[in-house]
C-alpha positions in Angstrom: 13.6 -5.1 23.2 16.8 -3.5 22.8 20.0 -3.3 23.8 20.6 0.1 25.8 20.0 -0.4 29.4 15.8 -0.8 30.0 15.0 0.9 26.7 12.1 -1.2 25.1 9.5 -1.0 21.8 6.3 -3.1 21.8 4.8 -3.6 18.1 2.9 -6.1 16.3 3.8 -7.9 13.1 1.4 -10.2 10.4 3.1 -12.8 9.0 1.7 -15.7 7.2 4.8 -17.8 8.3 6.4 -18.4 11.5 9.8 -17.7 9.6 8.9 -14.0 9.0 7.2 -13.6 11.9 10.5 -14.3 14.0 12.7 -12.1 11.8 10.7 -9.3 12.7 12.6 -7.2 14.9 10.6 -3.7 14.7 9.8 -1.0 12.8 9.4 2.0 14.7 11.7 4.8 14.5 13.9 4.5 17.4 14.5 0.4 16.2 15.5 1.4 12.7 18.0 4.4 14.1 19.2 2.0 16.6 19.7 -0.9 14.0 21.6 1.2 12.0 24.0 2.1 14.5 24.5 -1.0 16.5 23.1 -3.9 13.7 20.6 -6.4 14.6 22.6 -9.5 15.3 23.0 -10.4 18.9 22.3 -6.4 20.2 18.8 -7.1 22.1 16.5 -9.1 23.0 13.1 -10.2 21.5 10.3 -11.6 23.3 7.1 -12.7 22.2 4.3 -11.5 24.0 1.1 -13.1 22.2 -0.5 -14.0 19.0 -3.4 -12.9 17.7 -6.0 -15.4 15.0 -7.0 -11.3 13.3 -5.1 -8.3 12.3 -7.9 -6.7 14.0 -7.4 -9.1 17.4 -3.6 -7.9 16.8 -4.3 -3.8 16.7 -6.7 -4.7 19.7 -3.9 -6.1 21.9 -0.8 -3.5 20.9 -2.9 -0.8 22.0 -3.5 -2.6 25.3 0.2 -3.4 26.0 1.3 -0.2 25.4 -1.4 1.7 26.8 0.1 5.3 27.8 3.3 4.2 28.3 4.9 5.6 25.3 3.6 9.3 27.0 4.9 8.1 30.6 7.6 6.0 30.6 10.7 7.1 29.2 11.8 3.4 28.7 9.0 3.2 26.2 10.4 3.9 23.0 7.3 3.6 21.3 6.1 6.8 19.6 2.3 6.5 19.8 -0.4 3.9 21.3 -0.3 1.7 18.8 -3.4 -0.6 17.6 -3.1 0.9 13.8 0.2 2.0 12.4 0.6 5.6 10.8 -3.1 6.6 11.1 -2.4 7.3 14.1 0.4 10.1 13.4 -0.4 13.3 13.5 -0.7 15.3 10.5 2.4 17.4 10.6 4.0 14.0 11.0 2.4 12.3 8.2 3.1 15.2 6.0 7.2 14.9 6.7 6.4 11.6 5.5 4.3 12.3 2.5 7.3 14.8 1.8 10.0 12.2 2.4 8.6 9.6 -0.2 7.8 11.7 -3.0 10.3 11.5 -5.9 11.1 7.9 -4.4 11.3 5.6 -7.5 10.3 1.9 -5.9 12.0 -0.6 -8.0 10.1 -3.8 -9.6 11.5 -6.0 -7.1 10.3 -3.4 -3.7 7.2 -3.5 -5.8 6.1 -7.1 -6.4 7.3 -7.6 -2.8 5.0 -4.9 -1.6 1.9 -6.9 -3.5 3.1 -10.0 -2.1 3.0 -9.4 1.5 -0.7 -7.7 0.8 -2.1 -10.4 -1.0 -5.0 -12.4 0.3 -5.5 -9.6 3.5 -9.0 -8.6 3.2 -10.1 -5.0 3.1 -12.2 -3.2 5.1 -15.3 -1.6 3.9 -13.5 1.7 5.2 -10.5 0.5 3.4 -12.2 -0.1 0.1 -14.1 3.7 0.4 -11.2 5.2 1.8 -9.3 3.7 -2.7 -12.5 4.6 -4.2 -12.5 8.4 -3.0 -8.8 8.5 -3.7 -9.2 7.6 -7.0 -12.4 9.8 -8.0 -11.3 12.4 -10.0 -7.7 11.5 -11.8 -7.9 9.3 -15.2 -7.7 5.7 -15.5 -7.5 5.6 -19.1 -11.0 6.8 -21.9 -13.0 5.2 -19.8 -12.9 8.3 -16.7 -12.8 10.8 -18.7 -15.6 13.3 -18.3 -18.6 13.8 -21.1 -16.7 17.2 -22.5 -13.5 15.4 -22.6 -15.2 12.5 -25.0 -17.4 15.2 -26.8 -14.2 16.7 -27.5 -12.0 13.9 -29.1 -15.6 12.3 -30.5 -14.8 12.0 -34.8 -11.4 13.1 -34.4 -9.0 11.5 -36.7 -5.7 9.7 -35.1 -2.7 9.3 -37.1 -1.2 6.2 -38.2 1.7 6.1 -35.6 -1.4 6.6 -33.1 -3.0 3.9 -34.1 0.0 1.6 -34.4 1.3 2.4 -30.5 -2.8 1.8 -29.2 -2.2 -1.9 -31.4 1.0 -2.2 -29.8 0.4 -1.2 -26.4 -2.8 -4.0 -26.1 -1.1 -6.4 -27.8 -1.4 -9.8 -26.0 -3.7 -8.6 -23.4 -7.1 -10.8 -23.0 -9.6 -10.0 -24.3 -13.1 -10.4 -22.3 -16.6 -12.1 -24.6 -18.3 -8.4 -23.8 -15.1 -6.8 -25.0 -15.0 -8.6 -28.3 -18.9 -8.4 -29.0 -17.9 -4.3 -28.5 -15.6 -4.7 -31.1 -17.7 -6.4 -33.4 -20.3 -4.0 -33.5 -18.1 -0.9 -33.9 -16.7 -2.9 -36.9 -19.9 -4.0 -38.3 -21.2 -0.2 -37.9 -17.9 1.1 -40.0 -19.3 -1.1 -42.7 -22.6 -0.4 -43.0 -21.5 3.2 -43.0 -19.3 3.0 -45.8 
């Protein structure tokens, strides 16, 4: 790649179209900075070096091309071996980065774009332990809270303009068969009670 005399950055890209995949044009620091200062049209030169049938395959095969080559050649532009993307940071580093998106506000658009491109990749089992343990601990709604939390709220009386924003708020939402046989239940139960 690039533009400045033997200067050069091997990464990999998935793309489920060969449209995306040729207008990726890298994402490591040194191609952003240098994007930003020269542009991207006609300032370098891509070439392809192989395709890969897994993302797996793909991690496999960046960290064979660049090797140590990012630590011994100072053409390399490349910042780390490669073969998995930001794991691979240190931690100082990822922490500047932590640090450098918080506050960030993504905007529907980044978002639904985000959940586009990640759609249909399957997750590893690492990958599906690594969202469970992340998400232990914090609420998700009634449902997480812990047995002192619902002892707590158990038989206490919610206001009318409670109510009315809960109704409001699950308005139009689906409702599953085990969901309303739940319902039916707790209302039968408020009549026999009566």
């Amino acid at each position: 790649m690039c533009g400045e005399p033997g200067r050069y950055y091997i990464g990999k890209h998935c793309a489920r179209d060969w449209n995306s995949a040729d207008a990726y044009t890298g994402s490591g620091v040194f191609c952003k900075r240098y994007f930003k200062k020269y542009g991207k049209v006609d300032t370098y030169e891509k070439e392809i070096l192989n395709f890969a049938d897994t993302p797996k395959l793909l991690n496999e095969m960046e960290k064979l091309y660049i090797g140590t080559l990012y630590l011994t050649d100072e053409c390399c532009v490349n910042m780390m071996a490669g073969g998995s993307g930001i794991s691979e940071y240190k931690q100082d580093s990822k922490s500047k980065i932590s640090i450098g998106n918080k506050g960030k506000v993504r905007t529907q658009e980044q978002r639904n774009a985000t959940s586009k491109r990640f759609k249909g990749i399957p997750k590893t089992e690492e990958h599906k332990q690594h969202i469970s343990e992340s998400g232990k601990g914090k609420s998700h709604g009634h449902w997480s809270w812990s047995a002192e939390a619902r002892e707590r709220v158990k038989g206490r009386k919610r206001t009318e303009e409670s109510k009315q924003k809960q109704s409001r708020s699950t308005k139009g939402i689906p409702k599953t068969e085990e969901h309303k046989a739940h319902i039916k239940e707790a209302k039968t139960l408020k009549v026999k009670c009566r």
